[in-house]
C-alpha positions as CSV (number, residue, x, y, z in Angstrom):
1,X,-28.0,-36.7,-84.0
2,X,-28.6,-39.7,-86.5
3,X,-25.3,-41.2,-87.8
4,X,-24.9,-40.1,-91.9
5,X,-26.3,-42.8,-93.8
6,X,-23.4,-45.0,-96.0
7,X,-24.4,-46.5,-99.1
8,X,-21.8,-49.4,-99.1
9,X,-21.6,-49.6,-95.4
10,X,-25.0,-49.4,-94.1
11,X,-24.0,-50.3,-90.4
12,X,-20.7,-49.3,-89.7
13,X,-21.5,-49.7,-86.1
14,X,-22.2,-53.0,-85.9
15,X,-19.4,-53.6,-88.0
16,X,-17.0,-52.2,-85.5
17,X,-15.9,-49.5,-87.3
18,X,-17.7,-46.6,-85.5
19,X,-17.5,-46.9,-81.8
20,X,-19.2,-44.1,-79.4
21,X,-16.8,-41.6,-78.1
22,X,-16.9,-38.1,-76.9
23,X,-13.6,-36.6,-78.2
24,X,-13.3,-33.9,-80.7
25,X,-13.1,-35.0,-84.3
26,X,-9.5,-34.1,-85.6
27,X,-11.2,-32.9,-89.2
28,X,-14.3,-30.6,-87.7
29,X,-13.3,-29.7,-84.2
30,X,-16.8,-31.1,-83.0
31,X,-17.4,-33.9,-80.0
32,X,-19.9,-35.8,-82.1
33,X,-20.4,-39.0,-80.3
34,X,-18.8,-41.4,-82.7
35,X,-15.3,-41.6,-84.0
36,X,-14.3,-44.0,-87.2
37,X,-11.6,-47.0,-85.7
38,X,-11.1,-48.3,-89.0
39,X,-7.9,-48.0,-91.4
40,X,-6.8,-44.5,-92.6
41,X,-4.7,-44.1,-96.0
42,X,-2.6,-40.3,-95.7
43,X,0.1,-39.2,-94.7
44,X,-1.1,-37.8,-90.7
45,X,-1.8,-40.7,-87.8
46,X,-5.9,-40.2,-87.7
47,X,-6.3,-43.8,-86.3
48,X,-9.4,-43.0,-83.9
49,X,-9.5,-39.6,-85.0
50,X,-12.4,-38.6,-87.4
51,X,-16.0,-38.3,-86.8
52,X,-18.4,-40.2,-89.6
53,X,-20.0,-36.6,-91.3
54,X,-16.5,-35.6,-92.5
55,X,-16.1,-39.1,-93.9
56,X,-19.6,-38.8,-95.4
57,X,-19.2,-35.2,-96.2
58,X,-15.8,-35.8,-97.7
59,X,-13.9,-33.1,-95.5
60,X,-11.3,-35.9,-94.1
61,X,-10.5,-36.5,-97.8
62,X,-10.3,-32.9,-98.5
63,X,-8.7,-31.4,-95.7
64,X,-6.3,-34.8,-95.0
65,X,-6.0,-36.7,-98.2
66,X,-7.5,-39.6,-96.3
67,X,-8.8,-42.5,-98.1
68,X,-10.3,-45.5,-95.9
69,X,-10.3,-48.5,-98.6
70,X,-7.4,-49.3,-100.8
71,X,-7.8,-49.1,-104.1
72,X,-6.6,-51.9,-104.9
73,X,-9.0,-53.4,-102.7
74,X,-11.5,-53.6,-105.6
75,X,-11.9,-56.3,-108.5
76,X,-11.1,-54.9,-112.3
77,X,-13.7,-53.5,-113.6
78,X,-15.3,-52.1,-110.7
79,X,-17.2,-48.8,-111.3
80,X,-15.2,-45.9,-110.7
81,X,-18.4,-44.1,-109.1
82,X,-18.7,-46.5,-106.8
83,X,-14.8,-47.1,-106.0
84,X,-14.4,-43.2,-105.4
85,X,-17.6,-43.2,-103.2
86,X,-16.1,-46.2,-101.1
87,X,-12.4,-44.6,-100.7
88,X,-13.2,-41.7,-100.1
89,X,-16.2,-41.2,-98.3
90,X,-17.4,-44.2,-96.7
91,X,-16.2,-46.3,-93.8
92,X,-13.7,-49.1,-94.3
93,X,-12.9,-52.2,-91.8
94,X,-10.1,-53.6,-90.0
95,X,-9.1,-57.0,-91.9
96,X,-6.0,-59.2,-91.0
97,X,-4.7,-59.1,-94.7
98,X,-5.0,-56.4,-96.9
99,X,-9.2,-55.9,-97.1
100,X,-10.9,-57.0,-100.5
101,X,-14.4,-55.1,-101.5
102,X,-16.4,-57.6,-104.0
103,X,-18.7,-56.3,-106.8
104,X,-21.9,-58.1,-108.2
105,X,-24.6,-57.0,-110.7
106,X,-22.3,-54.5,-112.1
107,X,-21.8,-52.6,-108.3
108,X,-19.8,-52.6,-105.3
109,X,-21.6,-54.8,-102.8
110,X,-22.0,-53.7,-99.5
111,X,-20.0,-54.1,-96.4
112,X,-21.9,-56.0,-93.6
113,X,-19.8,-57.0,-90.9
114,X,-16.7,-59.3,-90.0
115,X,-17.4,-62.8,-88.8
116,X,-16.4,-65.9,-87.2
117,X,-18.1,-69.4,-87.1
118,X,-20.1,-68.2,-84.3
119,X,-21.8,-65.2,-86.4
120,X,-22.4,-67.6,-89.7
121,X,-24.3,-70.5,-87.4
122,X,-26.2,-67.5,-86.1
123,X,-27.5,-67.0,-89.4
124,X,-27.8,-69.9,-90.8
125,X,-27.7,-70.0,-94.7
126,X,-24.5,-68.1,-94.0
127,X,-22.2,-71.4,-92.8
128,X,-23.2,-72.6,-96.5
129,X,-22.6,-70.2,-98.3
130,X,-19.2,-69.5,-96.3
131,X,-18.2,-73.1,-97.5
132,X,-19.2,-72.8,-100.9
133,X,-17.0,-69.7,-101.0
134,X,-14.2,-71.6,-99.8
135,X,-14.5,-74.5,-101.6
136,X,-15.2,-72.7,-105.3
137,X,-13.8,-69.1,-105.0
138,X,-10.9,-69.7,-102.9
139,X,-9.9,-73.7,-104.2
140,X,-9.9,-75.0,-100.9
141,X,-11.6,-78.6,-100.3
142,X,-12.3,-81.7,-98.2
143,X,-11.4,-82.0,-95.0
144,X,-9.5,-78.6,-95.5
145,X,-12.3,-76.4,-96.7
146,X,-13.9,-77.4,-93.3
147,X,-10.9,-76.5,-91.2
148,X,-10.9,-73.3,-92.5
149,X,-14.8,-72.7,-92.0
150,X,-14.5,-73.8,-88.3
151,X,-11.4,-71.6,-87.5
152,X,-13.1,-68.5,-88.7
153,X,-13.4,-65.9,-86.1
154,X,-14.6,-62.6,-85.7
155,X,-11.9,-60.9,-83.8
156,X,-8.8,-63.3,-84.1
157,X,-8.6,-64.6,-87.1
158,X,-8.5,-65.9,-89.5
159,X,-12.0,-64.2,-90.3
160,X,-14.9,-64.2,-92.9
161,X,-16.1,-60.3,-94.0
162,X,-19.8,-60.9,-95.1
163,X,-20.8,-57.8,-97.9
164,X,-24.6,-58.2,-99.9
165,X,-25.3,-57.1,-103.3
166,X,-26.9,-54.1,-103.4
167,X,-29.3,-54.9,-106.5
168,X,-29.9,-58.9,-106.1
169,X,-29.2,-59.2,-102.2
170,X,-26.8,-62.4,-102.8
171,X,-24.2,-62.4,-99.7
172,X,-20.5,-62.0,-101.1
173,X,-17.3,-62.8,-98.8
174,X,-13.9,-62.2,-98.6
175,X,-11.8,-64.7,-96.4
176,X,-8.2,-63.7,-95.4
177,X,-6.6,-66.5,-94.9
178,X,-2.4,-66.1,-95.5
C-alpha cells in the first residue's frame, strides 16, 4: 500500500519520521507497515504509536487530540489553512530545540529533511545557502558563522532542517542552535 501523500512533508521517510514497522497502529487497529516516530502534542503517550493514514486522514487528531507541530512553531502571519493542515494532519520532525516551520511566497514551505555538514556538501549549493542563513537570518559571523556550519549534524546536533518553498522552490532552514 503506497504511503498517503503529505503536502508539507513530501518524504517523511527519508526524513526519519516514518520508519517501517509491523505493529498495530494505536488510532486504526491496523499493522500498516509504517509507524510516525516524530513528536506527538496530547494528552496519551503515542510516541511510535500511529500509522501515517490516520495522520493524513485526521483520525489521530480526532480520536486523540494529537497535533504533531507546535503552533507556535509557525512565523506570524502564516496562513491558518496551511498551519491547521501541518498540525494536524501532517508529519512533524524530531528537532533538538523546539522545531520552527518557515513560510515563503505567502505559504508554509515544505519540510525536507534534517541535516548535518555531511548532507549540505552532498548537495552542494546547500553549504552556501546554510552559511548565508547563518550569517544573515541568524547574526552569526566570521570565524563563528563557520563553526557553526561545520558542527552541524544530522543526528547529534546541533543540526540544520532544510524545508523548500512550495511555489518558488527557494530552500528555507531552521538551525537550532541554543
Amino acid at each position: 500500500m503506497a504511503l498517503p501523500a503529505f503536502r508539507y512533508h513530501p518524504d517523511p521517510v527519508a526524513s526519519g519520521s516514518l520508519v517501517e514497522s509491523q505493529r498495530a497502529c494505536r488510532c486504526c487497529g491496523k499493522p500498516r507497515g509504517h509507524l510516525y516516530t516524530g513528536p506527538v502534542y496530547c494528552e496519551e503517550d503515542l510516541d511510535d504509536a500511529l500509522c501515517p493514514w490516520c495522520i493524513a486522514d485526521g483520525s489521530a487528531q480526532t480520536k486523540f487530540g494529537a497535533t504533531f507541530v507546535d503552533s507556535e512553531a509557525f512565523p506570524d502571519g502564516a496562513p491558518g489553512q496551511a498551519v491547521d493542515e501541518i498540525a494536524e494532519r501532517t508529519p512533524g520532525f524530531n528537532s533538538w530545540q523546539s522545531e520552527r516551520w518557515p513560510c515563503c511566497c505567502g505559504d508554509a514551505a515544505a519540510f525536507l529533511r534534517p541535516a548535518g555538514i555531511q548532507e549540505l556538501r552532498e548537495q552542494q549549493e546547500l553549504e552556501g545557502l546554510a552559511l548565508n542563513h547563518i550569517i544573515y537570518e541568524m547574526g552569526i559571523s566570521g570565524g563563528a558563522a563557520r563553526r557553526l556550519l561545520e558542527s552541524l549534524h544530522r543526528n547529534t546536533g546541533p543540526a540544520a532542517y532544510l524545508f523548500q518553498c512550495l511555489h518558488c522552490r527557494q530552500y528555507l532552514f531552521h538551525i537550532d542552535y541554543l
